[in-house]
N, C-alpha and C positions, 0 to 999 in steps of 0.2 A: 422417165417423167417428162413430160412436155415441156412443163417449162424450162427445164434443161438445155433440152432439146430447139426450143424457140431464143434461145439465148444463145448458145451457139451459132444457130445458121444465121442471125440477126450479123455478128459478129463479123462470120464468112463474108456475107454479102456489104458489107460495110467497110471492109478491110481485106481483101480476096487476095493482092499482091501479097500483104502481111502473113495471111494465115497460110498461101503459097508458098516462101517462104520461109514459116515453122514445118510442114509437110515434108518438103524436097530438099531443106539445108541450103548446102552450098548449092547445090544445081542452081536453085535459085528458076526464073524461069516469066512471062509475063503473060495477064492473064487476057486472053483475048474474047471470053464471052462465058457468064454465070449463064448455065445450064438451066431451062426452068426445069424443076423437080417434079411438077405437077402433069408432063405427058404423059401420055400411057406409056410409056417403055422404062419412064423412070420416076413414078407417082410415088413411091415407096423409099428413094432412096434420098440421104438427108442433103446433099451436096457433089454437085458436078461443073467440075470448071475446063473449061476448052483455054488452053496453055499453049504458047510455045517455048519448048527449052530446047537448048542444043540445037538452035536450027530447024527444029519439026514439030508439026505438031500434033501435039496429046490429051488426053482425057486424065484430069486427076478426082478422084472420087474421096469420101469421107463421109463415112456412118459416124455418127456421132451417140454413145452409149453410156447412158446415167448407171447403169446396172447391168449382170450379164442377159445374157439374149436365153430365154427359156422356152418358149412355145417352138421356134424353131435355132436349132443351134446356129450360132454365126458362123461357122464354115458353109454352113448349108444357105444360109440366106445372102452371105458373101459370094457364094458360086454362083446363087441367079442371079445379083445382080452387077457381076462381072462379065455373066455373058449376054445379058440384055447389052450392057453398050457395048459387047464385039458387033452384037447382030444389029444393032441398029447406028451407030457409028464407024466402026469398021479404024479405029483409030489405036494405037499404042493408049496400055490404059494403068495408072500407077492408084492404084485401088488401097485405102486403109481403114483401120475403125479405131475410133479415139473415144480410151475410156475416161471417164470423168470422176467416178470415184476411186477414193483409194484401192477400195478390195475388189474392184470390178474386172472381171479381164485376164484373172491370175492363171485360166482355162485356155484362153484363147490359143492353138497353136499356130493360127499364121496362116494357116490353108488347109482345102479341102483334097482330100486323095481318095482316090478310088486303085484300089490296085490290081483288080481281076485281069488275069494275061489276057494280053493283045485286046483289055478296052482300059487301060491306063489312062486315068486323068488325075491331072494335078494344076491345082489353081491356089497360088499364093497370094497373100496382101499383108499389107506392114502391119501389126499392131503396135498402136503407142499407147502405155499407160503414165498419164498426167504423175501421178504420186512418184514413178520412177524417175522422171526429169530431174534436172539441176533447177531446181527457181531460181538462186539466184545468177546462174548463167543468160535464163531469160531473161529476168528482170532488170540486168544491163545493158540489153538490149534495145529497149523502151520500145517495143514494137506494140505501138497502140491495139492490132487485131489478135495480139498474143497475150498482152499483161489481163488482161479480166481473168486465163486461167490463171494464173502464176499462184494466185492461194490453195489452188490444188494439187501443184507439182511437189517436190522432195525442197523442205527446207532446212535452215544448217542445224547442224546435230545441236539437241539441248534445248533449241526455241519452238513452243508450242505453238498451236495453230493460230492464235488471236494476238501473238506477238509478228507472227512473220505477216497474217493481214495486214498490222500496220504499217510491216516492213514496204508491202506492194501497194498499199494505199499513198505513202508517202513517196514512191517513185512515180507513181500516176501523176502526183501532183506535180512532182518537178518536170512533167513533160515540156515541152515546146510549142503546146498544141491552142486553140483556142481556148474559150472556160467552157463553151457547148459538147467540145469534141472530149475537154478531158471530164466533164458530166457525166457523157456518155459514157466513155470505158468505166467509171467509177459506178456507175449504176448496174451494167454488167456486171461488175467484179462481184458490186454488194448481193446481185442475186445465185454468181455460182459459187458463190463462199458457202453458202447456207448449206454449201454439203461437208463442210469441215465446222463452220463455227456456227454458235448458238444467232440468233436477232439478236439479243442484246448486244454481244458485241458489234455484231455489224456496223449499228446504228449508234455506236459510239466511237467508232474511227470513221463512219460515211453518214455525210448532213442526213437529217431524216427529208430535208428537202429535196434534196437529190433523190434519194429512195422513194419517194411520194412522187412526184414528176415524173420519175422515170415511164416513158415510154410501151414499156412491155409489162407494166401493172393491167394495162386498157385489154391486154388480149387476154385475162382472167373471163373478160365477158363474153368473148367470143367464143371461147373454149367450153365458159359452162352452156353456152346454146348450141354448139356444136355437139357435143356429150348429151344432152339431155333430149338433142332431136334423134339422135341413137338412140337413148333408149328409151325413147317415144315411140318407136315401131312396134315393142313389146308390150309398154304401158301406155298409150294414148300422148299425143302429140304434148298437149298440151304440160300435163304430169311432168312428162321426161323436160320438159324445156325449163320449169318451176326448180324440180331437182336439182339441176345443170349449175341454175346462177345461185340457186343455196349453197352447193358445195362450193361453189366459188367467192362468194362473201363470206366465210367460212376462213377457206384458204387464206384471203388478205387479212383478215383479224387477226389470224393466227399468226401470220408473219411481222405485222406492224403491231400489235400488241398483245400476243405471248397466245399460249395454247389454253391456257388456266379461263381470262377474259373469253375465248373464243365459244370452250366448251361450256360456260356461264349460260353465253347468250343462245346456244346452238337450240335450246327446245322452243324459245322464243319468235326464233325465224320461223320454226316448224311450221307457225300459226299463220305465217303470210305466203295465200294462194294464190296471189294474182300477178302474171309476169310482169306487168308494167312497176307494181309494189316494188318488187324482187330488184328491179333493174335501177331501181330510184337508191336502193337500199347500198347496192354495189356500187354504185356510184359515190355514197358517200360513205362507204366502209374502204374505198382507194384517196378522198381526199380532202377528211374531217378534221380535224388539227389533234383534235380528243376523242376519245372512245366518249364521254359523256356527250358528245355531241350526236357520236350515232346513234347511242343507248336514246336518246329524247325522240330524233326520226321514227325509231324502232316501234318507243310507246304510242307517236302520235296516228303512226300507220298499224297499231295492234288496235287501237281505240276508235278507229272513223267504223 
């Protein structure tokens, strides 16, 4: 799921020592340059950081996975893109893929083999799955580019999901950090919680203002115009781009006021064809105070 996925690497890139760090352990290690993902050699892959530990230096890599890999297996997409950066780096390369839901990953064996004589290959990579962690081993760690996961890892026997969030809510606050910086991981945390606890709870241990502000609400827009110019190629440019910010005003309803409210208004959107409408609409379905506020937008742009 992108947005997962865009919460993640947001993460990486914000806290790279940190999440270096949760990867390598003790190695430990420092990071000497975020990879851009978007070359050709490495357009596909979620995270590439240029490292030196030990004295030398390495390529550490990290897929980042909401759910398991089905189109193509992860050993098999793990394999190319392991040896994309042998051949285009030529560097020692500590490669893994880090599942994000609990049931994700239970498949994964760690590497690709091929075993036919004398063309033997084998290419290994860590798997970490979040839910097998210790949380609260993390969580006293207060490692700012670590704690947003911690409501995904193993919490203590007995406490349910919307008590241990409070648990990692309430250590985010005791940080040391700014009120910007500890926003930020709290705004994180409140959107990759959403794969253990309901919205409501969220938004009752993390301010709805923090959640509203938050930063990576804004890439809902770019996502549904990126998706709908996809599949504008099939259906005409303009259709697919309309579709795009629907599902996406859609999505924020759903998250900031329940799925019940969402699917209410979803025939209603049907009704507005005009991108600029659409984008007026998203815009104040990320930063209305009330749904009555967007529901009157809604009527007055169904009514011109």
């Amino acid at each position: 799921m992108a947005e997962f996925d865009s919460i993640s690497k947001s993460l990486i890139s914000t806290y790279p020592e940190g999440f270096l760090a949760f990867l390598l352990g003790q190695r430990g290690g420092t990071v000497m340059e975020i990879l851009n993902p978007e070359q050709p050699t490495t357009q596909i892959m979620d995270s590439l950081l240029r490292v030196q530990v030990g004295g030398r230096e390495v390529l550490v890599h990290c897929e980042l996975q909401t759910t398991d890999s089905t189109d193509v297996p992860m050993p098999r997409r793990m394999a190319s893109y392991i040896g994309r950066c042998i051949a285009e780096y030529g560097l020692p390369l500590f490669s893994h893929v880090l599942y994000l839901r609990p049931e994700a990953g239970r498949r994964d064996p760690g590497h690709y083999i091929q075993e036919d004589a004398g063309y033997e290959v084998v290419i290994r990579y860590k798997v970490i799955r979040l839910s097998e962690l210790d949380g609260v081993e993390y969580l006293a760690l207060g490692n700012p580019g670590v704690l947003p996961f911690t409501p995904l890892m193993g919490r203590p026997e007995g406490m349910d999901a919307a008590a241990w969030l409070g648990r990692c809510v309430d250590a985010t606050q005791a940080l040391s950090v700014s009120r910007s910086a500890k926003e930020a991981v709290l705004g994180h945390m409140g959107v990759l919680s959403s794969l253990v606890c309901d919205d409501s709870t969220i938004y009752s241990l993390i301010s709805e203002e923090i959640m509203n502000h938050f930063p990576l609400l804004e890439s809902f827009r770019r996502r549904g115009v990126e998706q709908g110019i996809e599949q504008g190629i099939e259906q005409g440019i303009e259709q697919g781009i309309e579709q795009g910010i629907e599902r996406s005003i859609q999505k924020v309803l759903m998250s900031r006021f329940g799925a019940d409210m969402a699917a209410v208004l979803a025939q209603r959107l049907e009704g507005v064809t005009d991108v600029t409408k659409l984008e007026a609409l998203l815009d104040a379905a990320i930063q209305v105070a009330d749904l009555a506020d967007f529901t009157r937008l809604l009527d007055e742009i169904n009514a011109a």
